[in-house]
Jmol script that loads the backbone (N, CA, C; Angstrom):
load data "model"
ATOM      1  N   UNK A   1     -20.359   0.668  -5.028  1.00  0.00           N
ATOM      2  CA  UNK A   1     -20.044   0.339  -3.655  1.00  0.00           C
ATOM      3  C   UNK A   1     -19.250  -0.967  -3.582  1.00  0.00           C
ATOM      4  N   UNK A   2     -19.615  -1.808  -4.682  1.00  0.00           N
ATOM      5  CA  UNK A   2     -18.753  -3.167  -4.422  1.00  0.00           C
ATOM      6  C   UNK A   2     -17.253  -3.046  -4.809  1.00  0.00           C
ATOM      7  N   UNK A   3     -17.360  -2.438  -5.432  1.00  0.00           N
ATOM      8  CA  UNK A   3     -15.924  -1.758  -6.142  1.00  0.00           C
ATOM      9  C   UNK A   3     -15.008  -1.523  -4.730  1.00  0.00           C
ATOM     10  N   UNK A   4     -15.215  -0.694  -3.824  1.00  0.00           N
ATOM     11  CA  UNK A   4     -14.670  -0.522  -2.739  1.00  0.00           C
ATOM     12  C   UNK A   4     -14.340  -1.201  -1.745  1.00  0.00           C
ATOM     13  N   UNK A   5     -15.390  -2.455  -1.537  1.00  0.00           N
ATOM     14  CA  UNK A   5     -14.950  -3.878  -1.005  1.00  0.00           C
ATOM     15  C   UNK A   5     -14.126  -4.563  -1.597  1.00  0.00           C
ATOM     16  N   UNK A   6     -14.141  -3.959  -2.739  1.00  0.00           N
ATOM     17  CA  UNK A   6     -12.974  -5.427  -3.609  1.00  0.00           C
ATOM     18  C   UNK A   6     -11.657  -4.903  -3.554  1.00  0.00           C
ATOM     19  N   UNK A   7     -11.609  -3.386  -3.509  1.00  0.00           N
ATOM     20  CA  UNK A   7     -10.495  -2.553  -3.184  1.00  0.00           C
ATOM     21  C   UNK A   7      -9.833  -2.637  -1.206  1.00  0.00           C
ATOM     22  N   UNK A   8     -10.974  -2.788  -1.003  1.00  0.00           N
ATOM     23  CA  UNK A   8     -10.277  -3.317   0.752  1.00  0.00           C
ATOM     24  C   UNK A   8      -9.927  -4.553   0.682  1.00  0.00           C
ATOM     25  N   UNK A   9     -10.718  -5.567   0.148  1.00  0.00           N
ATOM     26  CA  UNK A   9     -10.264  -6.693   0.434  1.00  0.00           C
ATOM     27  C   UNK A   9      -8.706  -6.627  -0.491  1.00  0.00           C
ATOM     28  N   UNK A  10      -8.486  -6.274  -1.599  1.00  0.00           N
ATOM     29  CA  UNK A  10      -7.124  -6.187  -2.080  1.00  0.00           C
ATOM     30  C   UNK A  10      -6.276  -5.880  -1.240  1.00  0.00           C
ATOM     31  N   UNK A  11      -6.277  -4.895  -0.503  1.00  0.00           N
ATOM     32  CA  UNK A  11      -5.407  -3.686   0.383  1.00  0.00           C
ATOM     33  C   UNK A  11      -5.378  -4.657   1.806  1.00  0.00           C
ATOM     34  N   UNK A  12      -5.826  -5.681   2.183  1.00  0.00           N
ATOM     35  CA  UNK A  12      -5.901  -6.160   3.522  1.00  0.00           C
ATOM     36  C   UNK A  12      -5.092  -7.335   3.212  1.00  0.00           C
ATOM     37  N   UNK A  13      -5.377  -7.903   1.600  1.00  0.00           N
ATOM     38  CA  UNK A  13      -4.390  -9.094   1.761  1.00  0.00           C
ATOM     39  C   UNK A  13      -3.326  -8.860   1.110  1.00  0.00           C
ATOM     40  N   UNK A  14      -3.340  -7.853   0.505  1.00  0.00           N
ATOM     41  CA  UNK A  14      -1.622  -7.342   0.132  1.00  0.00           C
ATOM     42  C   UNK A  14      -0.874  -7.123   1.813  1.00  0.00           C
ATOM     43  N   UNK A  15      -1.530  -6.520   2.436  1.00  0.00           N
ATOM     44  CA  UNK A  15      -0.996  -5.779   4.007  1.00  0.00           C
ATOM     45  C   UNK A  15      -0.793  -7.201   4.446  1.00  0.00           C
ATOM     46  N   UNK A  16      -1.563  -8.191   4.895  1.00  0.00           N
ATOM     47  CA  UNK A  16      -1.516  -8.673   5.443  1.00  0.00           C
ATOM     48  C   UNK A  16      -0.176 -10.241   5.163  1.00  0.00           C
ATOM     49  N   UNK A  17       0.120 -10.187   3.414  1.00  0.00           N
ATOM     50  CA  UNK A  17       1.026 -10.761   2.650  1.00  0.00           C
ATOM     51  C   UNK A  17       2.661  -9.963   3.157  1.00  0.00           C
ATOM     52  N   UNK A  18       2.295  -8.659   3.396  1.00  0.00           N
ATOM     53  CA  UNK A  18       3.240  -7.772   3.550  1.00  0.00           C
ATOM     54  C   UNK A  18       3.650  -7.940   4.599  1.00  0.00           C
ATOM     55  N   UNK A  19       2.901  -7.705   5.478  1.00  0.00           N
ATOM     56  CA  UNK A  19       3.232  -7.870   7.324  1.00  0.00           C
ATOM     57  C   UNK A  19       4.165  -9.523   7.456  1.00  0.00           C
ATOM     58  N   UNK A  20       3.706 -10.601   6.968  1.00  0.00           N
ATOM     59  CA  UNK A  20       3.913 -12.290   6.776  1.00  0.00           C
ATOM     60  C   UNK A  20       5.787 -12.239   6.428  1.00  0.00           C
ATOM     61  N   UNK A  21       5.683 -11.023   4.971  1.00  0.00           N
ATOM     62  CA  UNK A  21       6.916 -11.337   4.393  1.00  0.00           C
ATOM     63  C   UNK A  21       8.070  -9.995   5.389  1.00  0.00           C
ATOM     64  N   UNK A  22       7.772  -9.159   5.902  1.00  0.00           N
ATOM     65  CA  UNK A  22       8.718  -8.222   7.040  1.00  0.00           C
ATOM     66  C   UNK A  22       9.152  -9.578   7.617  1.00  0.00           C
ATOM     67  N   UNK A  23       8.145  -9.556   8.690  1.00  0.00           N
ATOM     68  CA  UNK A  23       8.933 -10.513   9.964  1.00  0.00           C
ATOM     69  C   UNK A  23       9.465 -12.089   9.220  1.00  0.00           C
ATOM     70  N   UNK A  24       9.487 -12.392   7.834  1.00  0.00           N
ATOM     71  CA  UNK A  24      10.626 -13.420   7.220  1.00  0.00           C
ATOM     72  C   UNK A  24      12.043 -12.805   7.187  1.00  0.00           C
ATOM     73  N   UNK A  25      11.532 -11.191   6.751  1.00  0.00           N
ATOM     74  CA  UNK A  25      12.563 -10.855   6.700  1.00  0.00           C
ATOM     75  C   UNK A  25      13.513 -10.210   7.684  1.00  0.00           C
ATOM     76  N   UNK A  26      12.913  -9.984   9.084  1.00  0.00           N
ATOM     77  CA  UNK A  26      13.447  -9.517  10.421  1.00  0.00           C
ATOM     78  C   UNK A  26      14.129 -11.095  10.708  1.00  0.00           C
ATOM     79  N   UNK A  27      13.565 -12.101  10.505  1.00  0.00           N
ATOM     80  CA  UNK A  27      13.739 -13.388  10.917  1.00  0.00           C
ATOM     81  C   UNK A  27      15.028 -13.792  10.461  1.00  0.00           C
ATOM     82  N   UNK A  28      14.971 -13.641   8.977  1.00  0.00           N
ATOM     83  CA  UNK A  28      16.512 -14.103   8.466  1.00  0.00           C
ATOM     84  C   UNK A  28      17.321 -13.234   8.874  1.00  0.00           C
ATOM     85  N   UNK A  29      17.097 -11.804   8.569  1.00  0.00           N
ATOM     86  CA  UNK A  29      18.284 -11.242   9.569  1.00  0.00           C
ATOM     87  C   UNK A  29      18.943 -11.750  10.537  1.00  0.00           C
ATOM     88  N   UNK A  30      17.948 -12.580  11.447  1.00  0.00           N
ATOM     89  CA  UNK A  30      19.054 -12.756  12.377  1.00  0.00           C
ATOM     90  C   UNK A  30      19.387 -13.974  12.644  1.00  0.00           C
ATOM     91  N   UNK A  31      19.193 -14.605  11.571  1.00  0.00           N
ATOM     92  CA  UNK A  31      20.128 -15.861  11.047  1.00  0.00           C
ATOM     93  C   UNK A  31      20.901 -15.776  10.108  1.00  0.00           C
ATOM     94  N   UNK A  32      21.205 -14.767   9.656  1.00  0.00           N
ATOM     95  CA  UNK A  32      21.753 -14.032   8.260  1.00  0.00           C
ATOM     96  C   UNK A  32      22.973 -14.852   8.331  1.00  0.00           C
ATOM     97  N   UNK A  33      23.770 -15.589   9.194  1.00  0.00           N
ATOM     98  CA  UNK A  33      24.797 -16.316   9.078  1.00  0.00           C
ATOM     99  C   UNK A  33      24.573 -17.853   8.723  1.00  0.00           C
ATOM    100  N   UNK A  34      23.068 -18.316   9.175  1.00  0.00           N
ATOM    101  CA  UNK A  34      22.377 -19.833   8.824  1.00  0.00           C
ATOM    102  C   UNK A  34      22.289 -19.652   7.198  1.00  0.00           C
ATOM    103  N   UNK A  35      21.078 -18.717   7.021  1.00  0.00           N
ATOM    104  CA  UNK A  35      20.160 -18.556   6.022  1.00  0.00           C
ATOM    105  C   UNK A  35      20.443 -17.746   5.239  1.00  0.00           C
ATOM    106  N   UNK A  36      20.375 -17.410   3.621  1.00  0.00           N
ATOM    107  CA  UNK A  36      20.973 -16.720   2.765  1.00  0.00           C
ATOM    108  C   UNK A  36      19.218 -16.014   2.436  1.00  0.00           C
ATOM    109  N   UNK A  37      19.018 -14.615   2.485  1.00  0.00           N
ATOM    110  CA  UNK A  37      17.847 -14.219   1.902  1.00  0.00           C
ATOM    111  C   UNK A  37      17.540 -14.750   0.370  1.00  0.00           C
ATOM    112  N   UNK A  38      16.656 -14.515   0.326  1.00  0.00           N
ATOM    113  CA  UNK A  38      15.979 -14.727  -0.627  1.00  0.00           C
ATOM    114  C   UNK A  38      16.043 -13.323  -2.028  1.00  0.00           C
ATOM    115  N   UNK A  39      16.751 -13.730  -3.189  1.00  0.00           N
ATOM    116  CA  UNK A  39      16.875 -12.392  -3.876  1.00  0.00           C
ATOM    117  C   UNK A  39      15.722 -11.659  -4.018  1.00  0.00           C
ATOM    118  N   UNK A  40      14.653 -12.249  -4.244  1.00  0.00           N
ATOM    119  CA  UNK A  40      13.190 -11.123  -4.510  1.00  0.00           C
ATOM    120  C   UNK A  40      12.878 -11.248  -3.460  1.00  0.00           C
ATOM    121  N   UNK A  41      13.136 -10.907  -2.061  1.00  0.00           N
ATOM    122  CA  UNK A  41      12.390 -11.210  -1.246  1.00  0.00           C
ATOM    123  C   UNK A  41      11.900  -9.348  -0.798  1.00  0.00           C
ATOM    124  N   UNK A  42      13.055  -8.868  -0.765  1.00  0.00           N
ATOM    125  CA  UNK A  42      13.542  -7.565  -0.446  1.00  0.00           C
ATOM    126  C   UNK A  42      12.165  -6.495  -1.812  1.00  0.00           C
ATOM    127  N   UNK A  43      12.412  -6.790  -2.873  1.00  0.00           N
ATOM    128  CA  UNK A  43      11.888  -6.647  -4.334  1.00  0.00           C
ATOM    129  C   UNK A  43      10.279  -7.103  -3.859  1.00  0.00           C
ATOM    130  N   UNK A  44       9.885  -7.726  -3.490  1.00  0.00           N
ATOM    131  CA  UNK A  44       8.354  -8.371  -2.950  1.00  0.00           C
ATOM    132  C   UNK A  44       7.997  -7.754  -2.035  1.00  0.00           C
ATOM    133  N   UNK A  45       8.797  -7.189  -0.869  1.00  0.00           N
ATOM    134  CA  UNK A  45       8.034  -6.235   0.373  1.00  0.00           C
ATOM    135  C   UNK A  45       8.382  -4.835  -0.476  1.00  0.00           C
ATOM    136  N   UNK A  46       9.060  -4.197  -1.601  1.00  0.00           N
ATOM    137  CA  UNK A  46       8.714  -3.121  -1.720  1.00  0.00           C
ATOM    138  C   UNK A  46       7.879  -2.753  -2.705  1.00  0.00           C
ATOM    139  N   UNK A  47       7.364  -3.939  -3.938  1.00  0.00           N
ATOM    140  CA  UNK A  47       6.493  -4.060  -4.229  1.00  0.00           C
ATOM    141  C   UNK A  47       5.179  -3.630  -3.657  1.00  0.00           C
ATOM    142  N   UNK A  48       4.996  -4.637  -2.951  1.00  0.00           N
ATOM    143  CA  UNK A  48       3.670  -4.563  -1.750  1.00  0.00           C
ATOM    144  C   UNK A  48       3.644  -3.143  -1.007  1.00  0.00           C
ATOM    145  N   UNK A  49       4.955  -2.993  -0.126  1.00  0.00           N
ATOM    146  CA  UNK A  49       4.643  -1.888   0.409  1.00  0.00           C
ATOM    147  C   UNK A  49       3.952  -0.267  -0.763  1.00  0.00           C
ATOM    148  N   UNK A  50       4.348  -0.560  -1.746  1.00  0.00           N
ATOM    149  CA  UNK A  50       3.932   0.374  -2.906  1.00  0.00           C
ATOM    150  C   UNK A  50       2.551   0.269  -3.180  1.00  0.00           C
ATOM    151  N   UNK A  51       2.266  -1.026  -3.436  1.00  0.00           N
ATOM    152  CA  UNK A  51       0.536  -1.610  -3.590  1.00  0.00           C
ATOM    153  C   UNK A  51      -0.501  -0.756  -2.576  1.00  0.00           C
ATOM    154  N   UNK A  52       0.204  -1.285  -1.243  1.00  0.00           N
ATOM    155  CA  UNK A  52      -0.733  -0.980  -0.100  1.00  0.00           C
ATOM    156  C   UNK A  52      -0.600   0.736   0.008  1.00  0.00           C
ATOM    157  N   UNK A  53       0.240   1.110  -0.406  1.00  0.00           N
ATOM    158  CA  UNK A  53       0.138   2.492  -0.003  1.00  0.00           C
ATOM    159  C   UNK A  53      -1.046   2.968  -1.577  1.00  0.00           C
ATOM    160  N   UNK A  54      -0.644   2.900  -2.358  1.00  0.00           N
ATOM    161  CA  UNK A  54      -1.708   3.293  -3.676  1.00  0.00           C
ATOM    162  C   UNK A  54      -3.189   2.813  -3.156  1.00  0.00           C
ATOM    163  N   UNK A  55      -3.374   1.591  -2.970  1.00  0.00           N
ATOM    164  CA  UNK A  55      -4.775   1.333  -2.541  1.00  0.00           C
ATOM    165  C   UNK A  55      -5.107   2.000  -1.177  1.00  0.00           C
ATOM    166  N   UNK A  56      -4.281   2.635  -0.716  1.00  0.00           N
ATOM    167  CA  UNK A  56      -5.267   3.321   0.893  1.00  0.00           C
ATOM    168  C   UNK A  56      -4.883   4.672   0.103  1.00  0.00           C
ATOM    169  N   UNK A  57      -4.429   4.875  -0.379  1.00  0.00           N
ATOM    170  CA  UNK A  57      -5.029   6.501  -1.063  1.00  0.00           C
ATOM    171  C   UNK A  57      -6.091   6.194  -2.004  1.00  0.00           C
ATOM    172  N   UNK A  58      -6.536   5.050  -3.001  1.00  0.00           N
ATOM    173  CA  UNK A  58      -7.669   5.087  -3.509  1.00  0.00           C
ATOM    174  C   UNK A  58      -8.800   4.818  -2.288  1.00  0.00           C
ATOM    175  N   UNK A  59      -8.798   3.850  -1.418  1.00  0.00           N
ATOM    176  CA  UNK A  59      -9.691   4.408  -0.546  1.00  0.00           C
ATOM    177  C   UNK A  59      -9.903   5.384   0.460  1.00  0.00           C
ATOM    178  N   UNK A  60      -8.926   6.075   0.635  1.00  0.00           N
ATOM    179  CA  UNK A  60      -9.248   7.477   1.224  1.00  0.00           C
ATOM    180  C   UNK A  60      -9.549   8.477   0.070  1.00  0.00           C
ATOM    181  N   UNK A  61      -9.634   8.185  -1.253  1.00  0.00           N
ATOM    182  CA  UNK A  61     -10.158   9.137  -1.742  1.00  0.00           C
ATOM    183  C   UNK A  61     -11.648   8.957  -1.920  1.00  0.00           C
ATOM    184  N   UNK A  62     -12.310   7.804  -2.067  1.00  0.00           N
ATOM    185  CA  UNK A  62     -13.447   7.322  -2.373  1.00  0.00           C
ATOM    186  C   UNK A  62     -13.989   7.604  -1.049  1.00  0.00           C
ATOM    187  N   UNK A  63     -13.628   7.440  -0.175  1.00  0.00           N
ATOM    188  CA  UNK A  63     -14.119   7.896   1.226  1.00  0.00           C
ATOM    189  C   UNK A  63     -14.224   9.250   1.403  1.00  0.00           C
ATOM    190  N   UNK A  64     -13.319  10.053   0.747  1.00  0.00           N
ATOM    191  CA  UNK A  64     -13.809  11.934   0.971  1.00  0.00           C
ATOM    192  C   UNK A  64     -14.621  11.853  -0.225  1.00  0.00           C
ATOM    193  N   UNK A  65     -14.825  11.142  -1.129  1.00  0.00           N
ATOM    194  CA  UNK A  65     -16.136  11.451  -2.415  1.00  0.00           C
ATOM    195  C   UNK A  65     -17.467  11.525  -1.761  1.00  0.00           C
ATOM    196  N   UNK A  66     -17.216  10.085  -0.876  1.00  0.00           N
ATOM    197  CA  UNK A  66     -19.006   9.958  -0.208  1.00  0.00           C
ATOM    198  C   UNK A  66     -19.592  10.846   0.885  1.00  0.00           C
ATOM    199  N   UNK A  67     -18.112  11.573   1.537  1.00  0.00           N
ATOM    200  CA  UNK A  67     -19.023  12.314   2.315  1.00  0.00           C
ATOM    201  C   UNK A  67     -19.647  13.804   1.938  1.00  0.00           C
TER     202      UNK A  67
END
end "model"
wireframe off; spacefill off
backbone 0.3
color backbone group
């Protein structure tokens, strides 16, 4: 069971790292003439977005195990 908390808590602060680094990156967009992105920045939200999607299929699978 702890296993699965440690797997949410992963999945909430990847999401929540994820959500932080979008709106940097909606942000520079539209300074895209001030501010030069960041090369991994793009490489870091699709990272993450990959993370978070693997960990909510491991907990939706652990969740159809228990019922």
């Amino acid at each position: 069971m702890s296993n699965r908390f440690e797997i949410l808590e992963e999945y909430q602060e990847a999401n929540t790292e994820l959500d932080r680094l979008k709106t940097l990156v909606a942000s520079q967009r539209d300074r895209s003439r001030v501010v030069t992105l960041y090369p991994h920045l793009k490489e870091r939200v699709s990272h993450l977005s990959e993370k978070c999607e693997q960990l909510d299929m491991l907990l939706e699978a652990i969740n159809a195990s228990e019922d």
